[in-house]
PyMOL CGO cylinders between C-alpha atoms (Angstrom):
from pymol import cmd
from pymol.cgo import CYLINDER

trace = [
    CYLINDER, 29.63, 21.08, 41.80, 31.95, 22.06, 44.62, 0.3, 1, 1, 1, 1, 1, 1,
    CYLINDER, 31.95, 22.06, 44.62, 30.57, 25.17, 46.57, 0.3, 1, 1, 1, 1, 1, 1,
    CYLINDER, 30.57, 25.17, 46.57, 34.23, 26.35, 46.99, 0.3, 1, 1, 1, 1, 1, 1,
    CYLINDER, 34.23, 26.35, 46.99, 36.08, 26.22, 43.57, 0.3, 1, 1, 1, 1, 1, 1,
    CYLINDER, 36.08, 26.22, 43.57, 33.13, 25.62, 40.87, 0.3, 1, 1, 1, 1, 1, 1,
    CYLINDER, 33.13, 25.62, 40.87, 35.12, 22.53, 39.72, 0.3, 1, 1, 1, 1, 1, 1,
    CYLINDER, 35.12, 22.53, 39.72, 33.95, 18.67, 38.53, 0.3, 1, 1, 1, 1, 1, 1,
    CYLINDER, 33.95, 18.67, 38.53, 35.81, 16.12, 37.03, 0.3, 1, 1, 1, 1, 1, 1,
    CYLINDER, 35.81, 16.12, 37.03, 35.31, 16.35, 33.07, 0.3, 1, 1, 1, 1, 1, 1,
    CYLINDER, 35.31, 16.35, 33.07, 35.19, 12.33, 33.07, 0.3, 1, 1, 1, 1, 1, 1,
    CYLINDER, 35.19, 12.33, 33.07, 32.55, 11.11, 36.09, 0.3, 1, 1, 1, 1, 1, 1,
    CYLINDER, 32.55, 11.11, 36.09, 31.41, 14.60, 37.13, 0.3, 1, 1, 1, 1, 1, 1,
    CYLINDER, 31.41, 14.60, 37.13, 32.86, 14.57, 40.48, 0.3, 1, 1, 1, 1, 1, 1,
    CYLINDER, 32.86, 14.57, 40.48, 32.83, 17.13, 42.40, 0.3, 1, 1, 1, 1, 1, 1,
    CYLINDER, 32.83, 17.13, 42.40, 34.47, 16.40, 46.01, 0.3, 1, 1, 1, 1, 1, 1,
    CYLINDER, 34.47, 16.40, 46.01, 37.18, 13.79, 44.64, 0.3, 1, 1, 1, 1, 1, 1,
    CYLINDER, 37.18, 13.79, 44.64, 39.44, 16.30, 43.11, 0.3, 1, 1, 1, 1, 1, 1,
    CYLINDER, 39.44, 16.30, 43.11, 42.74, 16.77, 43.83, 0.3, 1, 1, 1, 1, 1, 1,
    CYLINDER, 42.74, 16.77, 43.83, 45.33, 19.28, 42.97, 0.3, 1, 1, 1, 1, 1, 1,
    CYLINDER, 45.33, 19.28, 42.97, 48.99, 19.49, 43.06, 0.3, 1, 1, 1, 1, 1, 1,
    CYLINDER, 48.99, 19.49, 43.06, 49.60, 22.69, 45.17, 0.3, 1, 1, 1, 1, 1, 1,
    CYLINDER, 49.60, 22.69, 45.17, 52.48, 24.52, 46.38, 0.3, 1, 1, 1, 1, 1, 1,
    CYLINDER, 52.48, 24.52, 46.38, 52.47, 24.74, 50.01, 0.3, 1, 1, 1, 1, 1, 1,
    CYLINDER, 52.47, 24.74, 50.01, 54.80, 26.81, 52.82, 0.3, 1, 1, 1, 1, 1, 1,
    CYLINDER, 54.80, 26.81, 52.82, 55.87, 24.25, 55.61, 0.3, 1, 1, 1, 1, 1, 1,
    CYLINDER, 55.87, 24.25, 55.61, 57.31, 24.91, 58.45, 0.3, 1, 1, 1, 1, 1, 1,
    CYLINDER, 57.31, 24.91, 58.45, 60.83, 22.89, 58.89, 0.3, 1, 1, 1, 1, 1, 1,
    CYLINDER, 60.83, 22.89, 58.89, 61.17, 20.90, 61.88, 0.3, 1, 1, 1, 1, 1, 1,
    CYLINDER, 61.17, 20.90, 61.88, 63.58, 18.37, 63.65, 0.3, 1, 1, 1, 1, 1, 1,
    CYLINDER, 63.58, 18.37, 63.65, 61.06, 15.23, 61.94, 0.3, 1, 1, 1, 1, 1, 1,
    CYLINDER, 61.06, 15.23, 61.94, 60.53, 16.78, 58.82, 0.3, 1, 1, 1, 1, 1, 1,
    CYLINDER, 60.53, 16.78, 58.82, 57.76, 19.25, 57.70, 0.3, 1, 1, 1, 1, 1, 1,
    CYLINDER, 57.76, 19.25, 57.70, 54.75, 20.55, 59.10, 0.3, 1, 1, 1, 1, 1, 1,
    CYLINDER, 54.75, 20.55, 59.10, 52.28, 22.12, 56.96, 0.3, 1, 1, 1, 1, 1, 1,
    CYLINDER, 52.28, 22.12, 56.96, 50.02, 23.28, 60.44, 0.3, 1, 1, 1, 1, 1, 1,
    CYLINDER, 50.02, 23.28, 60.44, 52.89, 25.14, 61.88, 0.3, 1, 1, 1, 1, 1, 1,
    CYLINDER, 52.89, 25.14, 61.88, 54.03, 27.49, 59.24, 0.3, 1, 1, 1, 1, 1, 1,
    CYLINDER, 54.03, 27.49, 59.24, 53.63, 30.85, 59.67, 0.3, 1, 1, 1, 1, 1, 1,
    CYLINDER, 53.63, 30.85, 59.67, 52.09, 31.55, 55.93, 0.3, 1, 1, 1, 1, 1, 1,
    CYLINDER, 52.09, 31.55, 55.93, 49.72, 29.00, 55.63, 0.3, 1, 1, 1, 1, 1, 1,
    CYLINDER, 49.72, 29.00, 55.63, 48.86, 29.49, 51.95, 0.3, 1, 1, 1, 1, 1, 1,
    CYLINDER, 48.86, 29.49, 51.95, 48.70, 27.15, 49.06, 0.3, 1, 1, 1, 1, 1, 1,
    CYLINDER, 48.70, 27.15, 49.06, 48.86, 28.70, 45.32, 0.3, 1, 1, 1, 1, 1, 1,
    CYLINDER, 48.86, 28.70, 45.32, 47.99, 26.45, 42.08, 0.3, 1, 1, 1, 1, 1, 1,
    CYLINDER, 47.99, 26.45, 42.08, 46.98, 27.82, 39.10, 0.3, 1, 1, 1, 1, 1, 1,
    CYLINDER, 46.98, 27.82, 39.10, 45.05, 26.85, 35.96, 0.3, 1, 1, 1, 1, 1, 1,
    CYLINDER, 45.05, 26.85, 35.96, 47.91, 24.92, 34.80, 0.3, 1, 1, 1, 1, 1, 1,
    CYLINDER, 47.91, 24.92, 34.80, 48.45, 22.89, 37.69, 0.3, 1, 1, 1, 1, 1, 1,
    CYLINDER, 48.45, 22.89, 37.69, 48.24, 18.97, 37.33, 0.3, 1, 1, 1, 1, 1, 1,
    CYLINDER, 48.24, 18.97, 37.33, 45.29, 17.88, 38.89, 0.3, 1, 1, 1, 1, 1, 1,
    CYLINDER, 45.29, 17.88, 38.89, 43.09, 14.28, 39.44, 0.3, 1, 1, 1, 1, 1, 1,
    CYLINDER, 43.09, 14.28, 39.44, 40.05, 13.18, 39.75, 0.3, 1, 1, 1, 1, 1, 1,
    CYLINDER, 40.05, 13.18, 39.75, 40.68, 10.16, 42.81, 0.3, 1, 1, 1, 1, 1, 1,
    CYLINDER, 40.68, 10.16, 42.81, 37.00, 9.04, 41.60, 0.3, 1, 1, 1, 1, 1, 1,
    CYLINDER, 37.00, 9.04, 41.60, 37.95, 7.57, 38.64, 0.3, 1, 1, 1, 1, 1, 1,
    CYLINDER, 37.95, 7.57, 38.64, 41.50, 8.29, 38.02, 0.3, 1, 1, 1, 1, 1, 1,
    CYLINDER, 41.50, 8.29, 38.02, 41.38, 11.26, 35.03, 0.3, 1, 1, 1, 1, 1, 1,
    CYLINDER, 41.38, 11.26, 35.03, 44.10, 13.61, 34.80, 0.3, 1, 1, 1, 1, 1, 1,
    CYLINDER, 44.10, 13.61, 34.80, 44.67, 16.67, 33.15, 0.3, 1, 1, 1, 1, 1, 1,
    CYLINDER, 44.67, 16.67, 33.15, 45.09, 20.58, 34.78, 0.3, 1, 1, 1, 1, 1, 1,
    CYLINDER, 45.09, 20.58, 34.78, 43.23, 22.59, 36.57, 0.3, 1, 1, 1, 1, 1, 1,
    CYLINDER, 43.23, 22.59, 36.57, 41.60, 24.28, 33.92, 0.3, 1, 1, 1, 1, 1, 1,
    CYLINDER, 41.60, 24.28, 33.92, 40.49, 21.23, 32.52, 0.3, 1, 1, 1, 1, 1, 1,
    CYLINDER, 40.49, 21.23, 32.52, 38.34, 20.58, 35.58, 0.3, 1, 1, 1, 1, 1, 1,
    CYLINDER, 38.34, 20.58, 35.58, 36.87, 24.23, 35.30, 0.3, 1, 1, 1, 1, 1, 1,
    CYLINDER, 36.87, 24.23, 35.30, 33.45, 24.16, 33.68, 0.3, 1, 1, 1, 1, 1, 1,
    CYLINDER, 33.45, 24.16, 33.68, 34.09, 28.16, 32.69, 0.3, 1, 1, 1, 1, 1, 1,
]
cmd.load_cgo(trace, "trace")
């Protein structure tokens, strides 16, 4: 299990290959976006948030990947 988030991948049991589509604040600049530079660096997903397991490909939401 990941020491952060408690999550694993419901398919393999991964545990470090997850990833989770996040809203992010980015800072605008002149050759595009930089995620480093904004001034709230905070990224918010929630248990209904599509996420992936990059082990072995399984999909499904947050929650899903939440052994609670």
């Amino acid at each position: 299990m990941s020491a952060l988030f408690d999550m694993a991948c419901p398919a393999c049991g991964s545990a470090d290959r997850i990833d989770i589509a996040a809203t992010v604040w980015v800072r605008v600049t002149p050759d595009g976006t930089d995620p480093d530079n904004a001034e709230n660096g905070d990224h918010e997903f929630t248990p209904a948030s599509p996420a992936m397991c990059s082990g072995c490909g399984h999909r499904g939401t947050v929650a899903e990947f939440d052994p609670d």
